[in-house]
SERO-4910 file (N, C-alpha, C, O; in steps of 0.05 Angstrom, whole numbers):
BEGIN
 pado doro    nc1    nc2    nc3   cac1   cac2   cac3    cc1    cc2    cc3    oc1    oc2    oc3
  Unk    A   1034  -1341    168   1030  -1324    191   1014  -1339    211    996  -1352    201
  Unk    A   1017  -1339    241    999  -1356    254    981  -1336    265    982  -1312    268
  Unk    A    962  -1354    269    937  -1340    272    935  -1329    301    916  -1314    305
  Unk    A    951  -1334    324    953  -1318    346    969  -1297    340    976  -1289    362
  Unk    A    978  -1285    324    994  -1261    329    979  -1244    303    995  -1227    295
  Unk    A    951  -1244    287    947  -1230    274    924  -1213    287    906  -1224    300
  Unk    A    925  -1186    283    912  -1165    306    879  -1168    286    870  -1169    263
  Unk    A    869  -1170    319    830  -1171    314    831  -1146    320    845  -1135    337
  Unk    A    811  -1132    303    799  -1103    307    773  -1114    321    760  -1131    309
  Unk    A    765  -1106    340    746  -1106    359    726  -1081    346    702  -1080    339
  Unk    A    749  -1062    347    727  -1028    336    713  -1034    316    692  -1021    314
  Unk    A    718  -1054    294    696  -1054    265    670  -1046    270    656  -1059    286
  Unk    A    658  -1021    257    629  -1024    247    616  -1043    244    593  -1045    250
  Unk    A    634  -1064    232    613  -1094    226    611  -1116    247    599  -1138    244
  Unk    A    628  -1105    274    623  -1117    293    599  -1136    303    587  -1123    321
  Unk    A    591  -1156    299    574  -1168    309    552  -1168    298    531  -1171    310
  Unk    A    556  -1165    260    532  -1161    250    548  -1200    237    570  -1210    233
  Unk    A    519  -1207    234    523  -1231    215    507  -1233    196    488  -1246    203
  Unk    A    505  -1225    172    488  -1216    146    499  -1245    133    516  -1262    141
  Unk    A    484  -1243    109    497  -1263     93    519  -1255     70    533  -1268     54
  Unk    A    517  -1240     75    542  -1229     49    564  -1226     71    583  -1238     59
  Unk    A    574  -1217     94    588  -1225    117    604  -1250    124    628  -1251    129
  Unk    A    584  -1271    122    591  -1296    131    621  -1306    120    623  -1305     95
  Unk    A    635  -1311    128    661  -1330    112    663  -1361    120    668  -1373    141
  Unk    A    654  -1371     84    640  -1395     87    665  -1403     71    674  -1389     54
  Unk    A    679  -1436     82    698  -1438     61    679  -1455     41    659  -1469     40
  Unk    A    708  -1440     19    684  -1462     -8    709  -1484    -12    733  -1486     -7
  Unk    A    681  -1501    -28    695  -1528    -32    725  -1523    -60    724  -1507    -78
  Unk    A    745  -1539    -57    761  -1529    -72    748  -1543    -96    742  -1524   -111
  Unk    A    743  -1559   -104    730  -1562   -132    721  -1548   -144    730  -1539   -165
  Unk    A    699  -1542   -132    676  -1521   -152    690  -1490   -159    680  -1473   -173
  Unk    A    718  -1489   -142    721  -1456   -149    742  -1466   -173    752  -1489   -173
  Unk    A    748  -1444   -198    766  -1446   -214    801  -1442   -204    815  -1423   -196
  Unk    A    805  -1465   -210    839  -1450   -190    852  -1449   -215    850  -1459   -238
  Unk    A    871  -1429   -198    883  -1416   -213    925  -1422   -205    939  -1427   -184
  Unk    A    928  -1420   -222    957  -1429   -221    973  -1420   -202    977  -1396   -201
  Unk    A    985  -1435   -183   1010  -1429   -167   1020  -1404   -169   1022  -1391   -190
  Unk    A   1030  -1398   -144   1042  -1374   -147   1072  -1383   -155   1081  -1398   -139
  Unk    A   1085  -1378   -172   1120  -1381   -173   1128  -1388   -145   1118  -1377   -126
  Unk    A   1147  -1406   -143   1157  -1424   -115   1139  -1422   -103   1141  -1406    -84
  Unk    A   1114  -1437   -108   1104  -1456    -95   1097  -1488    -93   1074  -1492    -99
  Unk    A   1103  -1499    -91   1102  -1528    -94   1069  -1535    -90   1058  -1516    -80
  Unk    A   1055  -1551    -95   1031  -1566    -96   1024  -1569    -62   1003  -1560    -53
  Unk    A   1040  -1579    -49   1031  -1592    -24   1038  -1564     -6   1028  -1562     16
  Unk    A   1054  -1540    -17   1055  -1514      1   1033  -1500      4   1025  -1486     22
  Unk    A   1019  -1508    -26   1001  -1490    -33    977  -1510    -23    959  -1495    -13
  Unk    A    970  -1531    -21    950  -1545     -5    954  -1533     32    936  -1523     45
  Unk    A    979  -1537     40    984  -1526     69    963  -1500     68    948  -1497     87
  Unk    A    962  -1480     46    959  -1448     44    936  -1450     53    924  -1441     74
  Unk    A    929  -1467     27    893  -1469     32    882  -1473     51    865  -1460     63
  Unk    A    898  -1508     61    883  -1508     95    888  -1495    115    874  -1498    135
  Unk    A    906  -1479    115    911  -1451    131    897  -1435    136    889  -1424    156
  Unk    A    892  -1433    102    862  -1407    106    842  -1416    103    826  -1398     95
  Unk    A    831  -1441    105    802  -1451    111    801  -1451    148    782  -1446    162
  Unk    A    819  -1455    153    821  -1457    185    816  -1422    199    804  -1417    220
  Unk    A    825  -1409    187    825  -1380    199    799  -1366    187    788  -1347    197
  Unk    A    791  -1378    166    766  -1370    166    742  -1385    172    720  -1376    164
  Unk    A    743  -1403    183    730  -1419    207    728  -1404    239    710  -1404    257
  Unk    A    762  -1389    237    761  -1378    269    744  -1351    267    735  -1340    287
  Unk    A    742  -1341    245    736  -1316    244    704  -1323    251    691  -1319    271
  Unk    A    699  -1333    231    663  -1343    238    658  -1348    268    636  -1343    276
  Unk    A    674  -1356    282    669  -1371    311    672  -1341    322    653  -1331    333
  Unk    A    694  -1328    319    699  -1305    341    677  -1286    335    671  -1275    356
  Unk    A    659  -1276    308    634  -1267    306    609  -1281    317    590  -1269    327
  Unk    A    610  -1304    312    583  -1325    333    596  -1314    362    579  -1306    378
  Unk    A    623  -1312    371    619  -1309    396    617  -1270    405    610  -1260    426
  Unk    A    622  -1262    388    617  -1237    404    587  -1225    390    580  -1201    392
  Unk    A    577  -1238    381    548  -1237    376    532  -1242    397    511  -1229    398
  Unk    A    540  -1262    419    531  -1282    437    539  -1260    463    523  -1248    478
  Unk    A    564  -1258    463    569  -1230    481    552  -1213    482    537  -1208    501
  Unk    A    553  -1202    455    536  -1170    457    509  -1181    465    497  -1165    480
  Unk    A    495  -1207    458    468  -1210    468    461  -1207    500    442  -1197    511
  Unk    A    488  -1220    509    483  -1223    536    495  -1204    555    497  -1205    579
  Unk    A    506  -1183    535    513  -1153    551    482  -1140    545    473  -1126    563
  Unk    A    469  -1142    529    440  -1129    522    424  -1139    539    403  -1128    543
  Unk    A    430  -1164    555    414  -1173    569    417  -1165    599    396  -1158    610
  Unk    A    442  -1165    613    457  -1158    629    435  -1124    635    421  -1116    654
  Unk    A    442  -1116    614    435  -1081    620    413  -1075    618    408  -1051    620
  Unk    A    390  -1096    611    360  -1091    614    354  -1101    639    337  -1091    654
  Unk    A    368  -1124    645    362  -1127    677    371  -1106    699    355  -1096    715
  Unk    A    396  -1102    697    404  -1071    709    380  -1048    704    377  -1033    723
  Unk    A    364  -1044    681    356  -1029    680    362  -1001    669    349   -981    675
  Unk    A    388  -1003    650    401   -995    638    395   -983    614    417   -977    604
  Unk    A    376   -975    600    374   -969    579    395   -950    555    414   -936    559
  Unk    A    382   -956    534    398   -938    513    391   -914    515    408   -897    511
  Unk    A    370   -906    520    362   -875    531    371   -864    559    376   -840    565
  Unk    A    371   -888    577    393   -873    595    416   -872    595    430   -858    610
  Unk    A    427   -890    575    464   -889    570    465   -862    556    483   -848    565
  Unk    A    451   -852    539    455   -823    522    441   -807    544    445   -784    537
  Unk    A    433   -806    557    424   -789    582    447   -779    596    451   -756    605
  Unk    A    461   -799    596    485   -800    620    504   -787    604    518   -769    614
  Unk    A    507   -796    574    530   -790    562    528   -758    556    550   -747    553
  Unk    A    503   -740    553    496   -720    545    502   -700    574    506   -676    573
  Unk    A    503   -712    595    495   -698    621    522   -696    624    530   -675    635
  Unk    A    542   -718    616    572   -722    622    587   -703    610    607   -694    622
  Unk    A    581   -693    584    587   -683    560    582   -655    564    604   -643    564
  Unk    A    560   -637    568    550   -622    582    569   -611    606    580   -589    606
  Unk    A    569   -626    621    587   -615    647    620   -614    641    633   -597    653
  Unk    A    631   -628    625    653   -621    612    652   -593    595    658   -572    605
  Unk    A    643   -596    569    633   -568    563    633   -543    579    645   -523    571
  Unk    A    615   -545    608    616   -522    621    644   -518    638    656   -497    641
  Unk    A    648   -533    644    684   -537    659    712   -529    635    736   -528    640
  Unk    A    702   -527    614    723   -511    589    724   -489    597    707   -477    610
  Unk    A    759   -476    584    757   -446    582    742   -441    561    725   -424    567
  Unk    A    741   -447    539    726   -434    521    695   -427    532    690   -403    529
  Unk    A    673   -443    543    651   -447    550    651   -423    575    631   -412    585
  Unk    A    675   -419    582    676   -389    613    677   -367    598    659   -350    600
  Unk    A    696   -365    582    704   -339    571    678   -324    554    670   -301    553
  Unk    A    670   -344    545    639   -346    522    624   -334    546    621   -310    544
  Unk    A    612   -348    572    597   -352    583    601   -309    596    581   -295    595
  Unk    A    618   -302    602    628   -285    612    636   -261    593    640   -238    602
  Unk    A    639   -266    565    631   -241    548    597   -248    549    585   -232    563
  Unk    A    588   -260    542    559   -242    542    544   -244    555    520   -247    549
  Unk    A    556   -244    584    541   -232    611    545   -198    603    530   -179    601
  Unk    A    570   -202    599    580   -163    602    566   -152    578    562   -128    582
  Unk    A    558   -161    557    548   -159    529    513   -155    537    495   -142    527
  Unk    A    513   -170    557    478   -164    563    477   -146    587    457   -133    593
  Unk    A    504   -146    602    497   -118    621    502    -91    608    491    -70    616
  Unk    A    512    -92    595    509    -65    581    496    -67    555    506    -51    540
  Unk    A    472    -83    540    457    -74    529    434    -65    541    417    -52    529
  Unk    A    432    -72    574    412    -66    582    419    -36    591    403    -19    585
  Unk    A    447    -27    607    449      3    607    439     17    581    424     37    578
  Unk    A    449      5    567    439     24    537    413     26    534    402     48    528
  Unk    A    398      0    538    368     10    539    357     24    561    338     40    559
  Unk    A    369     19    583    357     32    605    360     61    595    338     72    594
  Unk    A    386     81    584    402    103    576    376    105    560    358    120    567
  Unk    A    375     93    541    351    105    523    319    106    520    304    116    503
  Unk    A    315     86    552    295     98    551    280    127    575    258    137    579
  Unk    A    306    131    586    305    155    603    307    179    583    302    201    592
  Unk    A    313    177    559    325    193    539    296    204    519    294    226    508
  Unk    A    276    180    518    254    186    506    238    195    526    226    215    519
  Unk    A    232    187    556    222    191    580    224    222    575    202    234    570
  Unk    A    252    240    576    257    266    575    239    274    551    215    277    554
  Unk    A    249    276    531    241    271    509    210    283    504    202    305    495
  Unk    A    195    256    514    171    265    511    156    286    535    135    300    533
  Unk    A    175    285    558    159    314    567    166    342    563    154    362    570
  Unk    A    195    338    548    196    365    536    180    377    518    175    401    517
  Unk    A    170    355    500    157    358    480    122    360    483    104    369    468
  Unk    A    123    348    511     94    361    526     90    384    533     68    394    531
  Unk    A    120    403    546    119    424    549    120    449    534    126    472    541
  Unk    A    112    434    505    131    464    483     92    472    475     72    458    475
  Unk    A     97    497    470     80    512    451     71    496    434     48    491    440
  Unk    A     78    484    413     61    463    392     44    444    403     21    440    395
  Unk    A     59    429    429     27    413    439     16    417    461      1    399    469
  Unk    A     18    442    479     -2    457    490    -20    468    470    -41    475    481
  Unk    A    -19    474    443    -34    493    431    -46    462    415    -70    464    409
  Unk    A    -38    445    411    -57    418    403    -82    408    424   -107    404    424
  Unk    A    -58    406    445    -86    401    469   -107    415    477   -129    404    480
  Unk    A   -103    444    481   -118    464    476   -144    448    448   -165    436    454
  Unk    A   -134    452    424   -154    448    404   -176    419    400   -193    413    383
  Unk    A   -161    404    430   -170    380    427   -186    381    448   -207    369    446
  Unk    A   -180    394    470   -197    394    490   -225    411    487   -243    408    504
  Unk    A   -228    428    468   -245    451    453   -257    438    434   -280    445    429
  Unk    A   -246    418    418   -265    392    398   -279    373    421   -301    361    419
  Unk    A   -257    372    448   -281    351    463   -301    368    477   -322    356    477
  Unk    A   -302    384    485   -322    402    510   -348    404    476   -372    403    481
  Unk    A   -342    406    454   -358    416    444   -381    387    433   -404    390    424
  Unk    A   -366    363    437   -379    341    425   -391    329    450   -414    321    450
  Unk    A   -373    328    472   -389    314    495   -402    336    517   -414    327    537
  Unk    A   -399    365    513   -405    386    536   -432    381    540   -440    374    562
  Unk    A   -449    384    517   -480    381    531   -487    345    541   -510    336    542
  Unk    A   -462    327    547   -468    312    567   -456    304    592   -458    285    607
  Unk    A   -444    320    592   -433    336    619   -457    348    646   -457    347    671
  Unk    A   -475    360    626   -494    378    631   -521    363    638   -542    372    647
  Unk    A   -512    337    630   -541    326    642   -560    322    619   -583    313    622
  Unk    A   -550    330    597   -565    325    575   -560    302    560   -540    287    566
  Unk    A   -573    297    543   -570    274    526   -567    281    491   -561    266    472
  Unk    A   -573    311    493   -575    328    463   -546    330    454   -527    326    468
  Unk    A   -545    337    428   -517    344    420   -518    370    411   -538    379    400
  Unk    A   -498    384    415   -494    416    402   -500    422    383   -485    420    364
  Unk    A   -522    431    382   -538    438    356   -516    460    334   -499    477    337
  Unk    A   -527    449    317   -513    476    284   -536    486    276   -560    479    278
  Unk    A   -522    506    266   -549    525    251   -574    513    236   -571    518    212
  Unk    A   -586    505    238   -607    501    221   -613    472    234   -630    463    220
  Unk    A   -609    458    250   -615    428    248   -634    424    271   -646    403    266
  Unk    A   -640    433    290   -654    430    307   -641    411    325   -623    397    317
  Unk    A   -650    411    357   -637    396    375   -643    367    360   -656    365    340
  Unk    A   -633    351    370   -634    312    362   -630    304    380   -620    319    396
  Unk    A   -635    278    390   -633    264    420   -622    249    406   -627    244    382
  Unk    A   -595    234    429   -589    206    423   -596    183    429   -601    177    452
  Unk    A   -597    161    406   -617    139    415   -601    122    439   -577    120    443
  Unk    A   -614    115    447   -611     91    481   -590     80    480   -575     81    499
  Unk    A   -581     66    457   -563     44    445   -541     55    429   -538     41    409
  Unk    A   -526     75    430   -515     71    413   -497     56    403   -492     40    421
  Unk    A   -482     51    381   -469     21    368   -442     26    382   -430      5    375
  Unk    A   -426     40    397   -407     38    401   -404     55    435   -382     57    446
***
């Protein structure tokens, strides 16, 4: 197969990493164990093979030294621009974002729960005109006129003599007036 017509993946993950377990180093044919011909192959086809593929894996090493050398000097390129990786995801997020909102899905969404929040708020507004009523009916009934009544008759009786200019409290049978001290704790 010649080596101009076999397809480079550019997209690899391992793009432009050179690790050592990566590297394609040819090895010397001595030191490796060879192993027998494949059926119809002759000795000198199978020497062609080899230097075939010591040569392509020579190019491969070179086309990773060179797009190693690339990507350095696109890294370099875009720091002088002023380019960063936080503003490329800036850009890409902002890009991404405005697509998103330009979908139907992202309108239709956007537009049920406008209507979903205008009428939860009728509903609350509805209910709270509903307790509003509510509680002045329930101001107006017999049960808490006759509470307030009993509460206003517990207050005239605890605070009346300081109403009056006094400082005494409503005496009970047997206890004698008492003054309150200057301070009290609350």
């Amino acid at each position: 197969m010649d080596s101009a017509s076999q397809d480079i993946n550019l997209n690899s993950p391992n793009k432009g990493v050179l690790s050592d377990f990566m590297t394609d180093v040819p090895v010397d044919p001595g030191v490796v164990h060879r192993t027998p011909a494949v059926e119809g192959l002759t000795e000198v086809e199978e020497e062609e093979l080899r230097a075939e593929l010591a040569k392509v894996e020579e190019e491969i090493v070179t086309l990773r030294q060179v797009l190693a050398a690339k990507e350095r000097h696109c890294g370099e390129l875009k720091r002088r621009l002023g380019l960063s990786t936080l503003g490329e995801l800036k850009q890409n997020l902002s890009r991404s974002w405005h697509d998103v909102q330009g979908s139907t899905a992202y309108k239709k969404t956007q537009e049920t729960l406008s209507q979903a929040g205008q009428k939860t708020s009728a509903a609350l507004s509805t209910m709270g005109s509903a307790i509003s009523r509510k509680l002045g009916d329930m101001r107006n009934s017999a049960t808490f006129k006759s509470f307030e009544d009993r509460v206003g008759t517990i207050k005239s009786k605890v605070v009346g003599g300081r109403e009056n200019g006094s400082d005494t409290l409503p005496s009970s049978p047997g206890s004698g007036d008492q003054t309150l001290p200057d301070h009290a704790p609350f």
